[in-house]
Each structure stands twice: as structure tokens, then as C-alpha cells.
C-alpha positions as CSV (number, residue, x, y, z in Angstrom):
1,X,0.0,0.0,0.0
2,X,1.6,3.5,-0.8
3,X,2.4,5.3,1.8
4,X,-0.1,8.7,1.1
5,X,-1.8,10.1,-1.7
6,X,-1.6,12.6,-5.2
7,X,-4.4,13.8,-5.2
8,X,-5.7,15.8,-8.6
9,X,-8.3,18.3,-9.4
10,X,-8.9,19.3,-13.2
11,X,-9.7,22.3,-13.9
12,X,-6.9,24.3,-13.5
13,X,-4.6,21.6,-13.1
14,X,-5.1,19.0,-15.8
15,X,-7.3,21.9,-17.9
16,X,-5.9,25.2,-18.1
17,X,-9.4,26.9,-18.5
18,X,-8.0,30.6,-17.6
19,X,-5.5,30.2,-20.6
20,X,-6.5,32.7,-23.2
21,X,-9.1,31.4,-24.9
22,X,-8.2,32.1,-28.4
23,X,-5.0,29.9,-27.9
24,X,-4.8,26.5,-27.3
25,X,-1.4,26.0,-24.9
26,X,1.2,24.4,-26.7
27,X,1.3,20.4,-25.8
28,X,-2.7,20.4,-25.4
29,X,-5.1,19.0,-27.2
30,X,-9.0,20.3,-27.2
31,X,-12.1,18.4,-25.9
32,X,-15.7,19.1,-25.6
33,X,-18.2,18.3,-23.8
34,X,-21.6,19.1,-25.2
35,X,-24.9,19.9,-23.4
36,X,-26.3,16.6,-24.8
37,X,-23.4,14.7,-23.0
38,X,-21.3,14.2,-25.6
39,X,-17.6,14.3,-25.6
40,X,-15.7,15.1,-28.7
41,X,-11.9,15.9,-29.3
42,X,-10.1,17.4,-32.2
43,X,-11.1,19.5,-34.9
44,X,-15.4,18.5,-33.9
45,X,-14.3,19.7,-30.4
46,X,-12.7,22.7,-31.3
47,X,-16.2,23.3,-33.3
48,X,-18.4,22.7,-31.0
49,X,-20.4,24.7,-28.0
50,X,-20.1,22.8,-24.5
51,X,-17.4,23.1,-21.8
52,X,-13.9,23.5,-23.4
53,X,-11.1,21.1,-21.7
54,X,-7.5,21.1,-22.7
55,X,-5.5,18.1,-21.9
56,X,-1.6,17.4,-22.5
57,X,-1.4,13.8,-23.2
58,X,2.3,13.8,-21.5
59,X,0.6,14.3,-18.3
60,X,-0.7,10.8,-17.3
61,X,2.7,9.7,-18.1
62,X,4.5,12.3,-16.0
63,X,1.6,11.6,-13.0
64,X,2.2,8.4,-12.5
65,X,6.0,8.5,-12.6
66,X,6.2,11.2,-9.9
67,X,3.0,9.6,-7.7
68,X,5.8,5.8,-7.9
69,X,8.6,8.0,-6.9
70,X,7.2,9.5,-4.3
71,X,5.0,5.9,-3.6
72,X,1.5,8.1,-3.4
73,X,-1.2,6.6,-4.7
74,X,-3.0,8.8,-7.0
75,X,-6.6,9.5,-6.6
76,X,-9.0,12.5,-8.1
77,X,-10.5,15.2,-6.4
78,X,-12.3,16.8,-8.9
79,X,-15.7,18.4,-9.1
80,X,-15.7,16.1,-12.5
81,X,-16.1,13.1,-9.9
82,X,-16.5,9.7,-11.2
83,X,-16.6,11.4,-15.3
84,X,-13.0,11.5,-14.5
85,X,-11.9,8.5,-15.1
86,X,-14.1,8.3,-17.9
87,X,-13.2,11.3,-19.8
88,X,-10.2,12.8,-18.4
89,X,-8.4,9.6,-17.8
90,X,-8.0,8.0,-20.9
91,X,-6.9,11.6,-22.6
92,X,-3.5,11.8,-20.6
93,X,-3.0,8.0,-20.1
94,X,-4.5,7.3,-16.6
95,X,-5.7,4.1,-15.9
96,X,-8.9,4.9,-13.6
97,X,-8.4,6.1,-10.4
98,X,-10.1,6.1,-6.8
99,X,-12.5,9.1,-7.1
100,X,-12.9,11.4,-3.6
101,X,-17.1,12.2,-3.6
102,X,-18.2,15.5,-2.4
103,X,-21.5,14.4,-0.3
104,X,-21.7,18.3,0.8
105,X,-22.9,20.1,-2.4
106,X,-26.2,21.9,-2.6
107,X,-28.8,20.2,-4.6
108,X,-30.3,23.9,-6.0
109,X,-27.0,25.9,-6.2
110,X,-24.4,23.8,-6.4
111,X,-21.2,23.5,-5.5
112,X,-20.7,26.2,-2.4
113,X,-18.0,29.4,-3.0
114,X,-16.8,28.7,0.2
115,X,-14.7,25.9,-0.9
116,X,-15.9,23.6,2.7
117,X,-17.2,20.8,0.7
118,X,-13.7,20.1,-0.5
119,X,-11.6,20.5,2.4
120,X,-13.2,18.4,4.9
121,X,-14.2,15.2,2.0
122,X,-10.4,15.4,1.3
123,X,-9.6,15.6,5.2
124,X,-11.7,12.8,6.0
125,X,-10.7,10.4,2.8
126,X,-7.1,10.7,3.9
127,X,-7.0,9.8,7.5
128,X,-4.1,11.4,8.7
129,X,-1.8,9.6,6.0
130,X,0.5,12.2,3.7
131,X,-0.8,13.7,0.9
132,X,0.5,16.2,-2.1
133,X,-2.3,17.7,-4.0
134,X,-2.2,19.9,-7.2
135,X,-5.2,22.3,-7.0
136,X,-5.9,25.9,-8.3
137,X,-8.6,26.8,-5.7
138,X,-6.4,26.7,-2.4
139,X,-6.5,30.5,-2.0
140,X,-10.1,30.8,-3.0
141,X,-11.7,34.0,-1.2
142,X,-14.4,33.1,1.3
143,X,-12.6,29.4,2.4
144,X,-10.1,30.5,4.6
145,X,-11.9,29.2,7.9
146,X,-12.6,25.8,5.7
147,X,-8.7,25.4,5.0
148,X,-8.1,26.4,8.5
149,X,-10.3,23.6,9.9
150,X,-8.5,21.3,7.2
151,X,-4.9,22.2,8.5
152,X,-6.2,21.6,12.0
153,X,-7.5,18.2,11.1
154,X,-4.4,17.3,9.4
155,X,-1.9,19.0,11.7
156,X,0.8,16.3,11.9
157,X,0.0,14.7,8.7
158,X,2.5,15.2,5.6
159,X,0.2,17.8,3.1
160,X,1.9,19.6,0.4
161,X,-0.7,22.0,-1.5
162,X,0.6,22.5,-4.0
163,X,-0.8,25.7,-6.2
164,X,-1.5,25.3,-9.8
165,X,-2.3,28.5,-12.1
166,X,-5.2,27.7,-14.3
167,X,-3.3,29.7,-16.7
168,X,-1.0,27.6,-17.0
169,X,-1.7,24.0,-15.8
170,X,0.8,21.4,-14.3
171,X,4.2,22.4,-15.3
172,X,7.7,20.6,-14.3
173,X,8.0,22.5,-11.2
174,X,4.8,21.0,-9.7
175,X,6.2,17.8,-10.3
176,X,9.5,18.8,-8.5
177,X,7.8,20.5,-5.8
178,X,6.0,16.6,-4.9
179,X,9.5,15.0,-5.1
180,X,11.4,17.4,-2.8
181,X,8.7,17.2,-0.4
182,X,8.9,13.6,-0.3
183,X,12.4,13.9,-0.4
184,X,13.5,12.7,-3.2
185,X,16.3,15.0,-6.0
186,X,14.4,17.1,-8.2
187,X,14.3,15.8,-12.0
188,X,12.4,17.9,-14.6
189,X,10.1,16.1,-16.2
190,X,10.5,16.5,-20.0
191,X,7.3,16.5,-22.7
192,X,4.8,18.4,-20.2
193,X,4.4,22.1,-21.4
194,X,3.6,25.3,-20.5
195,X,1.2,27.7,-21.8
């Protein structure tokens, strides 16, 4: 059993959705997901009204060569939940993945600004073991008292938050950031670009 976890969000991450929109980041490729529930990629995503996601395909590769240095176990904690593994996944080159669910979302509204529902499913799927996790939300406004509750809970516990720019998206630093913390040498990982 590894000893903690990787845990990854999408957007912002895995999809740099704050990357200017008239430019795809170079190393991505563009998928779609339609109001009916499709998914398309390529030049029928690219043409296509739904939720734009960009995904670098040497990211799966680059994941799960960090998370066995660093003997994490990688799970997603995504708002994209279980359609992870089913969409997301098999883009990059993830085999599927232990999903953390977020029981705490409003059934009218949503998903609440506060950022609470996240903090305390992640707390409690963890238990006290170690975890890095790549996220683009830990500075939201408004959760503050949530990631204060979150660093309580943990308080003893190996946690590395590690701050993504959803400009951007997972670059070779975030990678290095997870191997110094489990202290391993920092490495660049090659084929995973920037925006």
C-alpha cells in the first residue's frame, strides 16, 4: 500500500481553463463536452459549443511516474467526480483512479464558494496519511476558515498544497515541488508544457 496520496483536481490543473481562450497551450489538445453529453476531441471539439477542456497527453505519463517516486497513490478530487476516469483519464493515459465524492454540495445551487465541501471530504478520505495535492482553488476567497479547519484536522499529517495556475496547468515545477517534499532530488520532467 503506498504510503499517502496525489491527489488531482482538473480544472486548473489537468485543464488550463484561464489560458487565453483564443490559444490552445502548446502540448494540449481540445475536448468538448456538449450539453447533450457528448464528448468530442479534435477538430469536432474545437467546433463545437459545451465546456472546453484542454488536456496534455504527457501528463498521465508524467503523473504516474512522480505519484511511484514518491509511492502516493494517486486519486482524483475533482468536481468532474467519477466522469474522471471516464473522460479525463483516458486523454493523458491514466488508468482509472479512486474518485474522492463530495456528499456536501447543494442540490439547487451547487457546489458552495466557500470551498468547505472540499476540504473536509479530502480531510476525511485521507486519515491522517500524507498527501500532495495539485489544485488551483487553495486560495479561493471566502474558504479561509474551511482550510483552517482542514490544517487543524491534518496537523501532523504530511500535506503539500501545491498551487497550480489555471493559466498555465501542471508544469515541471509541480512535479518537483512533490519530489522534494517527499524527499526525493528534483528531476524535470521533459514533454509536459507550458502555456
Amino acid at each position: 500500500m503506498p504510503r499517502g496520496f496525489l491527489l488531482l483536481d482538473v480544472d486548473g490543473p489537468l485543464n488550463p481553463y484561464a489560458a487565453k481562450p483564443s490559444r490552445r497551450p502548446d502540448g494540449y489538445a481540445t475536448f468538448r463536452l456538449t450539453d447533450d453529453g457528448r464528448w468530442l476531441r479534435g477538430r469536432e471539439g474545437r467546433r463545437r459549443k459545451g465546456i472546453r477542456v484542454w488536456l496534455n497527453p504527457g501528463h498521465g505519463t508524467a503523473l504516474l511516474r512522480v505519484a511511484a517516486e514518491a509511492d502516493l497513490a494517486l486519486v482524483w478530487a475533482t468536481t468532474w467526480e467519477d466522469e474522471a476516469n471516464t473522460r479525463i483519464g483516458p486523454e493523458i493515459g491514466l488508468p482509472p483512479l479512486p474518485v474522492i465524492t463530495f456528499p456536501d454540495r447543494d442540490p439547487v445551487t451547487g457546489w458552495r464558494r466557500d470551498g468547505r465541501w472540499k476540504w473536509a471530504a479530502v480531510a476525511e478520505y485521507t486519515a491522517g496519511r500524507p498527501l500532495a495535492w495539485f489544485d488551483d482553488e487553495f486560495e479561493r476567497r471566502g474558504a479561509g476558515a474551511a482550510r483552517a479547519g482542514f490544517e487543524r484536522d491534518r496537523d501532523g499529517a504530511g500535506t503539500l498544497l501545491c498551487h497550480v495556475d489555471p493559466r498555465e496547468g501542471l508544469l515541471p515545477q509541480h512535479f518537483d515541488a512533490v519530489r522534494r517534499w517527499a524527499g526525493l532530488p528534483a528531476s524535470a520532467v521533459s514533454g509536459v508544457g507550458s502555456a
